[in-house]
VOMAR-244002 format. One line per field, with one value per residue: residue number from 0; z, x, y of N, C-alpha, C, O in turn. Coordinates in nm, 4 decimals. Layout:
REM VOMAR-244002
num NUM;...
n.up Z;...
n.east X;...
n.north Y;...
ca.up Z;...
ca.east X;...
ca.north Y;...
c.up Z;...
c.east X;...
c.north Y;...
o.up Z;...
o.east X;...
o.north Y;...
//
This chain:
REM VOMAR-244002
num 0;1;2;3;4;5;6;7;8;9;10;11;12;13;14;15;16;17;18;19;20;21;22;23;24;25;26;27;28;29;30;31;32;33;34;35;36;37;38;39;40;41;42;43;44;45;46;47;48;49;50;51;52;53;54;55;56;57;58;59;60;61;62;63;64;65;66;67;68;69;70;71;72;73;74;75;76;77;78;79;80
n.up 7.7226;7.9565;8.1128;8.1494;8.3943;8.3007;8.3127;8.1005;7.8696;7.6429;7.4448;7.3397;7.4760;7.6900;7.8301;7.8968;7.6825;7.7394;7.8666;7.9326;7.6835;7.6378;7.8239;7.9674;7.8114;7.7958;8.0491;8.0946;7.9362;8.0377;8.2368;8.1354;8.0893;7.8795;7.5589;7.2919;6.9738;6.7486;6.4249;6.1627;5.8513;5.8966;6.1251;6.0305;5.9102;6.1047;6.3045;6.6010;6.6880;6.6075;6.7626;7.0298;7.0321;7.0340;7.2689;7.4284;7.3271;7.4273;7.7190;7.7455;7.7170;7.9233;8.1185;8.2417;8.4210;8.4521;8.2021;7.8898;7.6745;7.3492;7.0997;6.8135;6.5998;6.2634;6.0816;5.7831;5.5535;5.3441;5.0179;4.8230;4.4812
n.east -5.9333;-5.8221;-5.8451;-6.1187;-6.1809;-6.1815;-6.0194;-5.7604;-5.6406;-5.3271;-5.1822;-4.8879;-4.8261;-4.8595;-4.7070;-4.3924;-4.0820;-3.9726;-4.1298;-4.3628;-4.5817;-4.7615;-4.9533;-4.9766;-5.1493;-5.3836;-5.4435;-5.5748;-5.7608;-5.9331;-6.0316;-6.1182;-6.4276;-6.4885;-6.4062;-6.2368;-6.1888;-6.0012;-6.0022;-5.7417;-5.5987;-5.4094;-5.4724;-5.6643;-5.5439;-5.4228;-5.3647;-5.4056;-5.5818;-5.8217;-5.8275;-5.8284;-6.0887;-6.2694;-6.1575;-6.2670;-6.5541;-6.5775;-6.5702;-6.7830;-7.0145;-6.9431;-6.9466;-7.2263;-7.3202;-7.1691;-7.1217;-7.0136;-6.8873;-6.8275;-6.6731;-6.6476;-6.4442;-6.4134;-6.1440;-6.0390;-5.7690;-5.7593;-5.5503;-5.4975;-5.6594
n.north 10.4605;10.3948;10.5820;10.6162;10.4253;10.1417;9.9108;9.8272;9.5717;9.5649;9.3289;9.3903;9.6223;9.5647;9.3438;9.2641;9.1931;8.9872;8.7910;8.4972;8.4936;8.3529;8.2567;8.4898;8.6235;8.4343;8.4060;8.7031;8.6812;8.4891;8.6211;8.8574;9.0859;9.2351;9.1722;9.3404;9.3043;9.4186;9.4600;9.4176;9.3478;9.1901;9.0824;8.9660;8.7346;8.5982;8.3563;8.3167;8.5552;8.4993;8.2539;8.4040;8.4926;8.2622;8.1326;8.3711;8.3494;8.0912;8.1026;8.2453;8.0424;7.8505;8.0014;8.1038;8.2858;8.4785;8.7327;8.7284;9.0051;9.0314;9.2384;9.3318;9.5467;9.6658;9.7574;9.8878;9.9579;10.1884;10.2404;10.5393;10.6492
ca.up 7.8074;8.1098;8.2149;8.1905;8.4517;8.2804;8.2833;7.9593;7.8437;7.5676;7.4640;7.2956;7.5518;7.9213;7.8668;7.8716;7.5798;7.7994;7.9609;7.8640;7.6195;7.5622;7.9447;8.0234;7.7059;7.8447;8.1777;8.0862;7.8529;8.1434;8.3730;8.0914;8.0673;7.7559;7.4354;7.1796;6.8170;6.6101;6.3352;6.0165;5.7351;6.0108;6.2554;5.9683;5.8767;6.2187;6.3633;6.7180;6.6926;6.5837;6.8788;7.1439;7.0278;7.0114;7.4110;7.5391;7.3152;7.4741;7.8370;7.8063;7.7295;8.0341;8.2759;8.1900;8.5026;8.3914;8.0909;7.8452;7.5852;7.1858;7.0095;6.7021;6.5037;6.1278;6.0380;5.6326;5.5109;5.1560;4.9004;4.7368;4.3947
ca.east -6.0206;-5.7880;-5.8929;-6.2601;-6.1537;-6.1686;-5.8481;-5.7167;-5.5119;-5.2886;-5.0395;-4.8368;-4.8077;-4.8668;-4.6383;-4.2296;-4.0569;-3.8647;-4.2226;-4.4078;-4.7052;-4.9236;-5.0047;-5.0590;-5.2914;-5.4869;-5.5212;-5.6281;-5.8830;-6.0340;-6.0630;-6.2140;-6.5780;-6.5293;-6.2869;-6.2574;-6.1049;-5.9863;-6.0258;-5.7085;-5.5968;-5.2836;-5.5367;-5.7398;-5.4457;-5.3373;-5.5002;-5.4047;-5.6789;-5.9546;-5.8659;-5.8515;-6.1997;-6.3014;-6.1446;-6.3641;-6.6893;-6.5778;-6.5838;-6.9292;-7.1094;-6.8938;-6.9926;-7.3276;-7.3648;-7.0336;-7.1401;-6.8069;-6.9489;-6.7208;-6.7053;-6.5577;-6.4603;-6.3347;-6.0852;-5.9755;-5.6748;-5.7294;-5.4848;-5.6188;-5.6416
ca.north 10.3826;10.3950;10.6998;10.6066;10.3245;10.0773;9.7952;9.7648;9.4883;9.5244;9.2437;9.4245;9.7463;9.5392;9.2186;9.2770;9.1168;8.8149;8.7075;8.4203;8.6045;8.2723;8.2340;8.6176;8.6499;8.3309;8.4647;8.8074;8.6327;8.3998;8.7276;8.9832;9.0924;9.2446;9.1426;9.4515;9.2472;9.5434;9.3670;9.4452;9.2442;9.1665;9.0173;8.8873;8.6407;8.5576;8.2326;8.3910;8.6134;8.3808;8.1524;8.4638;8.5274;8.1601;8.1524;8.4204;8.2956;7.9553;8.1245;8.2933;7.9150;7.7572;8.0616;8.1451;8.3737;8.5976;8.7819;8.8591;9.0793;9.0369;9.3357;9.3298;9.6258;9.6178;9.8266;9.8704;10.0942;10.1944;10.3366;10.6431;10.6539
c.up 7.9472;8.1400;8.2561;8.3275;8.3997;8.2782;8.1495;7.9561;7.7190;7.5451;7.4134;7.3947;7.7083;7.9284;7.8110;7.7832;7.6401;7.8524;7.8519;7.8060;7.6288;7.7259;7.9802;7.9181;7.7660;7.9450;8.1841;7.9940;7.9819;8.2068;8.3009;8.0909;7.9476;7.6356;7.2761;7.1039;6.7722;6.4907;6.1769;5.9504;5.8286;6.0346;6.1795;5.9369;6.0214;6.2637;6.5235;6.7495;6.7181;6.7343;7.0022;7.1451;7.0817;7.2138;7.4740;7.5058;7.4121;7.6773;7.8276;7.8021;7.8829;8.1504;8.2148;8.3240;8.4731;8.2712;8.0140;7.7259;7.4919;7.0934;6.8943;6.5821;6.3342;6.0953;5.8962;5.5826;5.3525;5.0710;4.8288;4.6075;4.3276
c.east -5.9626;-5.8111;-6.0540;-6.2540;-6.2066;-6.0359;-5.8119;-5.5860;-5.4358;-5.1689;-4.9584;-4.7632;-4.7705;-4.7590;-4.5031;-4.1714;-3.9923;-3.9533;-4.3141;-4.5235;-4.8273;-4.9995;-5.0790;-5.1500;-5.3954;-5.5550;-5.6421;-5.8073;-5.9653;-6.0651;-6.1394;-6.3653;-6.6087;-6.3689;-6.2689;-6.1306;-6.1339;-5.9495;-5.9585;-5.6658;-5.4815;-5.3813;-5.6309;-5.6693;-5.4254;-5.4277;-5.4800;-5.5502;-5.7991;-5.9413;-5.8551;-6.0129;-6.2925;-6.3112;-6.2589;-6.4984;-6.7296;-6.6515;-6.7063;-7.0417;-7.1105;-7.0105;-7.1074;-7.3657;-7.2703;-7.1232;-7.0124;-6.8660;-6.7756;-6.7648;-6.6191;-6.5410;-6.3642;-6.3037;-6.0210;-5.8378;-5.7001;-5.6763;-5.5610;-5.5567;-5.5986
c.north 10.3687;10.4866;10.7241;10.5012;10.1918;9.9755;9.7218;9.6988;9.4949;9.4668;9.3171;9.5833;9.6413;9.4157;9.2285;9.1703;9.0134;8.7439;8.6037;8.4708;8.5104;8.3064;8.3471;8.6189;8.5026;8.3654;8.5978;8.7650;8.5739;8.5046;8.8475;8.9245;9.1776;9.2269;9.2282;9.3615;9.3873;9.4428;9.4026;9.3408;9.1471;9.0675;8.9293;8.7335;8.5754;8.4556;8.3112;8.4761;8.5976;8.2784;8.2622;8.4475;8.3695;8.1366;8.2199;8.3807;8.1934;7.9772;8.1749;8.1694;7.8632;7.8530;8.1424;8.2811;8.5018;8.6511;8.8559;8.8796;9.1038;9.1606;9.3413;9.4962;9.6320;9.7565;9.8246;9.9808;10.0970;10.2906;10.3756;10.6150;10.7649
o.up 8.0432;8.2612;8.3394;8.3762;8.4750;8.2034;8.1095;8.0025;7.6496;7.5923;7.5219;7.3643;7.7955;8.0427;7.6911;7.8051;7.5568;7.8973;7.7313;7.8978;7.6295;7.7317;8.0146;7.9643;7.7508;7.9566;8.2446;8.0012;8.0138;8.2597;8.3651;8.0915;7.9103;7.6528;7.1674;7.1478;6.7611;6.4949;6.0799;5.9944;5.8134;5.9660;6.2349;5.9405;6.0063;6.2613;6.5494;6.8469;6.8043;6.7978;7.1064;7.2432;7.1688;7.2798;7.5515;7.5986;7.4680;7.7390;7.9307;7.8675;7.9526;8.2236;8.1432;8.2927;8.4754;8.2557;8.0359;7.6623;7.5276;7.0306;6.9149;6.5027;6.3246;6.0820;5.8922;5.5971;5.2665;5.0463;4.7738;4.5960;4.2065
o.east -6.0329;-5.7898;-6.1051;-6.3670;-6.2851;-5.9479;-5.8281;-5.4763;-5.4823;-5.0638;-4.9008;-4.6543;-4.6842;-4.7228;-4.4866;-4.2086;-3.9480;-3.9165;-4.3310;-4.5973;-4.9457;-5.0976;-5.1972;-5.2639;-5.5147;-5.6776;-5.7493;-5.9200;-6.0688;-6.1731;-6.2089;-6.4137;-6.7245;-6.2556;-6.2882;-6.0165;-6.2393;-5.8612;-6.0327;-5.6977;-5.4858;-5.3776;-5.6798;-5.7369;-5.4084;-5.5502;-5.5811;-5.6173;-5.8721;-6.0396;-5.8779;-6.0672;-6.3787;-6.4147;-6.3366;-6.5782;-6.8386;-6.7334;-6.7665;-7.1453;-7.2091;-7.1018;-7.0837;-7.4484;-7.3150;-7.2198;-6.9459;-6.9012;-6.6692;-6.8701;-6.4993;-6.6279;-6.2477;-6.3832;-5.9303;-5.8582;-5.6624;-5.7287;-5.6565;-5.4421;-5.5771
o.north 10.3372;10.4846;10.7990;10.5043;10.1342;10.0181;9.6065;9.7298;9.4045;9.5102;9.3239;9.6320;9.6516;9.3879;9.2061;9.0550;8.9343;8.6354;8.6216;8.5067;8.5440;8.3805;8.3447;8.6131;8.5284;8.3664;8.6013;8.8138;8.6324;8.4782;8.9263;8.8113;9.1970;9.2719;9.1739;9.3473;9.4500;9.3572;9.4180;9.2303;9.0250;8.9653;8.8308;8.6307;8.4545;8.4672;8.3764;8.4419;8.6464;8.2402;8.2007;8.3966;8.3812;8.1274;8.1641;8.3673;8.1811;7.9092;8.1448;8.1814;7.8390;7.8149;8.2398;8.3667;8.6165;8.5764;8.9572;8.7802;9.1543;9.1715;9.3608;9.5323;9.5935;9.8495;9.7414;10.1013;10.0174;10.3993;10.3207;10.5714;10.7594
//
């Protein structure tokens, strides 16, 4: 997606392990217009997740003129039999 130009954020790739993570993941949330949840059993467990999503739902009520479009996709791994 960065080469479509788009500005992708990921915590895990864009934020250096000594920086504060909650703040930059807050910010990046208040400033996106769209929030792709990959959605695994990881992210299913994690309350983190649920309240990023919760954040940007929260921001499209406040700013009704912004539009931040939630996409969620569900990902499963399953051992073959």
């Amino acid at each position: 997606m960065d080469s479509n130009d788009f500005d992708v954020f990921l915590a895990h790739r864009d934020i250096p392990m000594s920086e504060v993570w909650r703040e930059d993941i807050l910010n990046h949330l208040a400033s996106c217009s769209i929030l792709l949840a990959v959605c695994t059993s990881n992210y299913e467990c994690s309350a983190w997740g649920n309240q990023e999503v919760g954040i940007a739902l929260e921001k499209k009520k406040e700013n009704r003129k912004e539009r931040v479009w939630v996409l969620g996709i569900k990902i499963q791994f399953l051992t073959p039999n």
